[in-house]
C-alpha positions in Angstrom: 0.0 0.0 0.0 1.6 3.8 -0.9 1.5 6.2 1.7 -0.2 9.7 0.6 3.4 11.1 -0.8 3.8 8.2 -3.4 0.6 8.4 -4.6 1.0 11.8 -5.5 4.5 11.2 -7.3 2.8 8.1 -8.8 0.2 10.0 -10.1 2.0 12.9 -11.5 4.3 10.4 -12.9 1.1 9.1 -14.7 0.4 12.3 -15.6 3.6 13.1 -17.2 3.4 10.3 -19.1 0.6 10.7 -20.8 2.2 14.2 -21.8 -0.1 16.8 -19.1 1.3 20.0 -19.0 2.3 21.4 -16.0 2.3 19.1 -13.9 2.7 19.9 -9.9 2.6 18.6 -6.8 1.5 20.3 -3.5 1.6 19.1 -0.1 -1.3 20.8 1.6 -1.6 18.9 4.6 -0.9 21.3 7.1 -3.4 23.6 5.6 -6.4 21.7 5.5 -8.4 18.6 6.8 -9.7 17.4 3.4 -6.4 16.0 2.1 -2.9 15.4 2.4 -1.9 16.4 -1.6 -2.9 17.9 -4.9 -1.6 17.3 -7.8 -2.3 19.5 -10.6 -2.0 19.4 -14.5 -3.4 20.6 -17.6 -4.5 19.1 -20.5 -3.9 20.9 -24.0 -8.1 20.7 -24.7 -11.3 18.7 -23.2 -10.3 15.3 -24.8 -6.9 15.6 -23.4 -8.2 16.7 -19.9 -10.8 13.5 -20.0 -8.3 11.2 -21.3 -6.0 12.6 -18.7 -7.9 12.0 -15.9 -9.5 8.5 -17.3 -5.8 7.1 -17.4 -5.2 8.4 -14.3 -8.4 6.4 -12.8 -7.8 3.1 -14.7 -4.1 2.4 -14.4 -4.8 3.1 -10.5 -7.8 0.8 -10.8 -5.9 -2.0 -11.9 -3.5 -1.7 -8.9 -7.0 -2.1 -6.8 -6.8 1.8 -5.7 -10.5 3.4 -6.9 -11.1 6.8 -6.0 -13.8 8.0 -3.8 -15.6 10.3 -6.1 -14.8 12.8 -9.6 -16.7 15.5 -10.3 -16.2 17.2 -13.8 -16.2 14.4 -16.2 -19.2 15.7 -18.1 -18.0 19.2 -19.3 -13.8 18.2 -19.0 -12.7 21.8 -18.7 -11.7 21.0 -14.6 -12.0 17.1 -13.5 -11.2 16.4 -10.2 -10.6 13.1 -8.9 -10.7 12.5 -5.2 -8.3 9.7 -3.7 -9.0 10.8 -0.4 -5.0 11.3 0.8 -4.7 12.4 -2.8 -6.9 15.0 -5.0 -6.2 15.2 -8.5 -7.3 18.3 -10.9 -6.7 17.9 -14.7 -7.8 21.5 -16.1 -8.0 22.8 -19.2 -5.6 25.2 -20.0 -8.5 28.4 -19.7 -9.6 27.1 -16.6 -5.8 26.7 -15.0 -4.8 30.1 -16.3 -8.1 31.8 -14.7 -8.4 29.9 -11.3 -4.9 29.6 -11.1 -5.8 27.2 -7.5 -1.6 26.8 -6.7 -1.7 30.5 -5.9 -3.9 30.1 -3.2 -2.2 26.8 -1.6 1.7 27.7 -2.5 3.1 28.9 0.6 7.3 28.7 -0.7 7.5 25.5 1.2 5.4 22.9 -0.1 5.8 22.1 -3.8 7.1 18.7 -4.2 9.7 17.9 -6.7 8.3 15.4 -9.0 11.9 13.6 -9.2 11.1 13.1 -5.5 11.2 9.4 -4.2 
């Protein structure tokens, strides 16, 4: 079983794979109860973002890890999938750019290098 840090990594890892753009990590647990990580990409349009976040949920799936809930599917501009320890947003690259979300939970200390292990 991976503890909350290398699901992240192997997530963004995924992520990067499948050619996401900026792709980040942030450890937020010591500003909030809800989780212990995001990790945050974009896709270049809507079938990227979906594709994104449906390779995400099946190569996890095979390794018996589902996620609690995703919201976002539908419209693919901002899919979130919910791991619990672990939230993932796959944005398109309007919605990134606009909500811009690491601004509001970078605090200098808590990116996580992807080459992290």
């Amino acid at each position: 079983m991976m503890n909350s840090k290398e699901l992240a990594l192997t997530i963004a890892n995924m992520l990067v794979d499948k050619k996401a753009e900026d792709v980040c990590i942030i450890r937020v647990d010591h500003l909030t109860s809800i989780t212990d990580y995001f990790v945050i990409a974009t896709g270049r349009n809507t079938i990227a973002v979906r594709a994104l976040a449906e390779d995400v949920e099946d190569r996890l799936s095979e390794q018996g890890i589902e996620p609690r809930r995703k919201e976002g599917v539908n419209d693919a501009r901002w899919i979130v999938v919910d791991y619990a320890s672990v939230i993932v947003h796959v944005l398109h690259p309007e919605e990134r750019e606009y909500y811009n979300i690491e601004r509001l939970w970078l605090d200098g200390s808590n990116q996580v290098p992807l080459t992290e292990q």
